[in-house]
N, C-alpha and C positions, 0 to 999 in steps of 0.2 A: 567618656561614654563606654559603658562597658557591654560585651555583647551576652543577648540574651537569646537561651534555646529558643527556639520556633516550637510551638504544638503544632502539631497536624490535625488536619481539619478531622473533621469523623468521619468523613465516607472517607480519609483516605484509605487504598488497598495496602494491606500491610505486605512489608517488605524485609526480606531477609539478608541479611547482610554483613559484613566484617569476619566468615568464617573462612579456614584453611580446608582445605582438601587435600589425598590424594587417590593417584588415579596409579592401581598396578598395572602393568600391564602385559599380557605374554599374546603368543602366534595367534593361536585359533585352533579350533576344531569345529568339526560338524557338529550338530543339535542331535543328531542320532546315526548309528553304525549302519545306515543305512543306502542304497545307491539314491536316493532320493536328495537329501540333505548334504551327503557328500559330494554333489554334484555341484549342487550349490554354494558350499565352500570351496572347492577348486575352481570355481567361475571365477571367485572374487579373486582369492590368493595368485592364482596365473592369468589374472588379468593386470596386475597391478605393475605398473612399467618401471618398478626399481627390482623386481622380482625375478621377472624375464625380461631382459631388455633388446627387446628383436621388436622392429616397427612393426605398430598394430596391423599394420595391412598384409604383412607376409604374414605374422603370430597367430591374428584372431581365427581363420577359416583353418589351422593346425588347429588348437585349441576346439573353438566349437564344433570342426567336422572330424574329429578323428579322441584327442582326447579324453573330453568331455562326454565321448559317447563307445570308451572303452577304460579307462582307468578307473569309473566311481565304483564299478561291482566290486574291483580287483582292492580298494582299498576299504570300503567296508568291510571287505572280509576281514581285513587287516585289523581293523578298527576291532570289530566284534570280539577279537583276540586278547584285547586288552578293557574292553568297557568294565565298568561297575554299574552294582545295582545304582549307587549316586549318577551316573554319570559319564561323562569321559574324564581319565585321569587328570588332564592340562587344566582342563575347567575347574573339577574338584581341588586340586589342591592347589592353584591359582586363588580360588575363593579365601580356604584357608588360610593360606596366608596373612589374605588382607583380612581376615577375620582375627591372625594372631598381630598383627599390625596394630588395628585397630584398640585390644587391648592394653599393646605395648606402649604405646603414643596417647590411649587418654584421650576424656572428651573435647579438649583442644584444636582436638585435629578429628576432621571425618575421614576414614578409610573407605574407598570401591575399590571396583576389577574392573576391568576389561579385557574385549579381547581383541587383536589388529583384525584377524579377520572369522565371521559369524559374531555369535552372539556372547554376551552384551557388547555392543557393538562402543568404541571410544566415544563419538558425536553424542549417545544415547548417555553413557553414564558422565560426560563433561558438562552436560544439560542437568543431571539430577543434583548433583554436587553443586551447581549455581543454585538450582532449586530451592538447594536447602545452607543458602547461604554464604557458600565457597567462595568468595572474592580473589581467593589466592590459591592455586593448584601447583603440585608438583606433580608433574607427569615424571612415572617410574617404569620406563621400559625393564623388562625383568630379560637383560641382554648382558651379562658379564664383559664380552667382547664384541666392539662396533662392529655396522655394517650397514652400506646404505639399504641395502634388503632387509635388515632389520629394525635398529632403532631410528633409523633414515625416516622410514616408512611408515612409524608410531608418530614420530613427529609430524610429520607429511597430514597422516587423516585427522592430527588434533586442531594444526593450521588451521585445515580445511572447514573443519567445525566450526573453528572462532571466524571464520569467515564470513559466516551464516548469521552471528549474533549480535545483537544492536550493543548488548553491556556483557564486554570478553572479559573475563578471569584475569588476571597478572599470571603469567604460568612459567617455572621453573622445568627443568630435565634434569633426572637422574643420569649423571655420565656415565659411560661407560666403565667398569671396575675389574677389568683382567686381571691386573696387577695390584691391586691394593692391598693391604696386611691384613685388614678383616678378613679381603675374600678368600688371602690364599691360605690364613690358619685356619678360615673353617673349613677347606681342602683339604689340608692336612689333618685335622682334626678329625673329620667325620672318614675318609677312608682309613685313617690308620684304624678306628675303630672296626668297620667293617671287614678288611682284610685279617685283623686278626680274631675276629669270628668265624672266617671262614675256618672247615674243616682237612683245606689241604692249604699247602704255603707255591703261591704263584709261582710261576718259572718268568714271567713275560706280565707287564701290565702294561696296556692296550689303553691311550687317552683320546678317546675319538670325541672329535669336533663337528658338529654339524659342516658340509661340504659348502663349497661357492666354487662357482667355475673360474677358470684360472685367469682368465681378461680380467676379471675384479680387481685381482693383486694388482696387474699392471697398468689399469686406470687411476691407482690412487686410494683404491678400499683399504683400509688400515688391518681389516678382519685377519688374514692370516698372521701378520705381525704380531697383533694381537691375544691369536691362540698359540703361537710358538713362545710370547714370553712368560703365557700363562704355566706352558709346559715346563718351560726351564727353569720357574719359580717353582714348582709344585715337585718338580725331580728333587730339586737344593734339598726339597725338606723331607723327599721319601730318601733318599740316598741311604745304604748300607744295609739295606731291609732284605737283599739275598733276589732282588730281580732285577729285571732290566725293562728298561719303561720306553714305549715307544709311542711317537704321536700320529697319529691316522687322521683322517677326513671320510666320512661316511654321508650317503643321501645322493649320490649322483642322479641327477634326470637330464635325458638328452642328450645328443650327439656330443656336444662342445666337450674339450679337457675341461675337468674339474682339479683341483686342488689334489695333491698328493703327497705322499701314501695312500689308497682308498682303503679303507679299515676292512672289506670284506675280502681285499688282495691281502692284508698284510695277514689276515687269521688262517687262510688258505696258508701262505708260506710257511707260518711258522708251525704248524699240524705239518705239513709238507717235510721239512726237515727235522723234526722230531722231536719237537715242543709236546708237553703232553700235558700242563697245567697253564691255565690260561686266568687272569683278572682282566675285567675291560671297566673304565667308566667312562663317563659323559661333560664332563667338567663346565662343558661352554650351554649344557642345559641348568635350568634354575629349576627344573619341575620335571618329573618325568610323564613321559609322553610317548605317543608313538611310535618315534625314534630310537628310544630306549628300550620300550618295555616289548615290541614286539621286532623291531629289526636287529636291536641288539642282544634282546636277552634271549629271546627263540631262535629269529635266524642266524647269528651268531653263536650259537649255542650247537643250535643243528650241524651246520657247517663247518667248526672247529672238531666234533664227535665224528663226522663223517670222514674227516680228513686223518683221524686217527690221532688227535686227541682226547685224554679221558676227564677231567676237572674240567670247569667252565662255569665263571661267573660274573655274571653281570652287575656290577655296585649299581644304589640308586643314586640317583642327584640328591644336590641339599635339602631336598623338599619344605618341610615344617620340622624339619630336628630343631633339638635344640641349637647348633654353633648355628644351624640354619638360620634361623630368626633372628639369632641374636645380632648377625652378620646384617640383616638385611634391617634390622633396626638400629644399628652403626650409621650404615650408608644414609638413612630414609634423616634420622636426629639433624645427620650433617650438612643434609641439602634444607634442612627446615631451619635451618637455622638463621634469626633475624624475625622471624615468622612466628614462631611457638616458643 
């Protein structure tokens, strides 16, 4: 006996089914440079207990009485410093991305964004991707270097989602890629290009890593590890270029030791003894953002000028270049693989 398809009845509800997804995903940003909306995103982001890990009951009455009702002005400002007419730049080219993704990878595969924390929120677009037929998701934290505060924390709210859902996705994770040869020739790749645009030749290139306080290292966080061998892989290949490259930690909040070198100490120093050309980039960002484009490229800018240095530039991340893409459509073929 041989088996034969079933019809479905006529009222049944049509159903979508057997397609792949993926899901990008990066930090967050507020909806608008506003203390309104920024409030609102710092609620979520310092609430989140891989983020700040101090029990809610000493944290929450820090947080909601003091600053949540004195940091949102001071970072809108911030914010407004770097917005576009689109947008916030994380958002903006977060999208992008997945919009050069989606061309690169074919109707095979559906591409979104999201974002860990504000809007499009993971839950919200791991629901449209089933929507429209995703049975299988690769969730792509767009995190070069682990960290339970980061790609921890991406997986954390996708759980949480499928938690909620009667018919869950199969869902793969984009590992983390510090070290990989993709990542580190498009490193190489995309700042040789830009340093040699630039109009004067570095004395110091400055590789600032977004900061984690120092208990992380020695709980077992892999993240520092991680940005030091990304550093010592990405020196191999700048070596003999006429600078000297050093690795920083930038972002401190809070009393606690953070991670060291702080990259706003190491730019003081070296203005201080008589550096006068300066390169900085971001290596452990996938998108530029805040971090970049206003604490590094302004306040760092500022603060090396006032120190009595005269050069000062800020490279961007990999954003949507070309080794950019092509890098992240390396990575995205290789975790798809079985699948597409």
């Amino acid at each position: 006996m041989t088996w034969q398809p079933q019809t479905l009845p006529a009222d049944h509800p049509p159903v979508k089914s057997g397609g792949v997804g993926v899901l990008i995903v990066n930090l967050g940003t507020p909806d608008a440079p506003e203390p309104g909306p920024v409030k609102r995103y710092l609620a979520e982001f310092l609430s989140d207990r891989r983020v700040v890990e101090i029990p809610p009951i000493a944290w929450q009455p820090i947080l909601r009485g003091i600053i949540l009702n004195t940091r949102p002005k001071k970072s809108a400002h911030a914010y407004r410093q770097v917005w576009t007419d689109e947008g916030s730049p994380l958002a903006v080219i977060t999208r992008q991305q997945a919009e050069a993704m989606q061309a690169r990878l074919g109707d095979s595969v559906t591409v979104d964004w999201a974002m860990r924390y504000g809007t499009p929120s993971i839950p919200e677009r791991l629901k449209a991707l089933m929507d429209k037929g995703c049975e299988r998701i690769l969730l792509a934290p767009m995190y070069p270097q682990y960290s339970g505060a980061t790609t921890a924390t991406v997986v954390d709210k996708a759980g949480e989602a499928l938690g909620k859902m009667r018919w869950q996705p199969s869902l793969r994770t984009l590992p983390p890629y510090h070290d990989d040869p993709a990542y580190i020739d498009a490193l190489e790749v995309d700042l040789t290009r830009q340093l040699s645009a630039l109009d004067f030749e570095p004395e110091v290139l400055l590789l600032s890593f977004h900061g984690m306080p120092e208990r992380t290292l020695h709980l077992g966080d892999p993240y520092h590890c991680h940005c030091m061998k990304t550093s010592r892989l990405l020196q191999a290949r700048l070596d003999g270029r006429g600078f000297r490259i050093r690795t920083t930690f930038q972002s401190r909040f809070g009393r606690a030791k953070w991670l060291e070198p702080a990259t706003d100490h190491v730019i003081a120093e070296e203005a201080a003894k008589g550096t006068k050309r300066m390169a900085i980039a971001a290596p452990g960002f996938s998108a530029d953002c805040l971090e970049t484009l206003e604490e590094l490229a302004m306040q760092g800018r500022d603060q090396f000028l006032e120190k009595g240095g005269e050069k000062f530039a800020a490279l961007t991340c990999l954003n949507t270049s070309d080794v950019g893409l092509a890098m992240l459509e390396t990575l995205l073929r290789r975790e798809l693989s079985g699948w597409i």
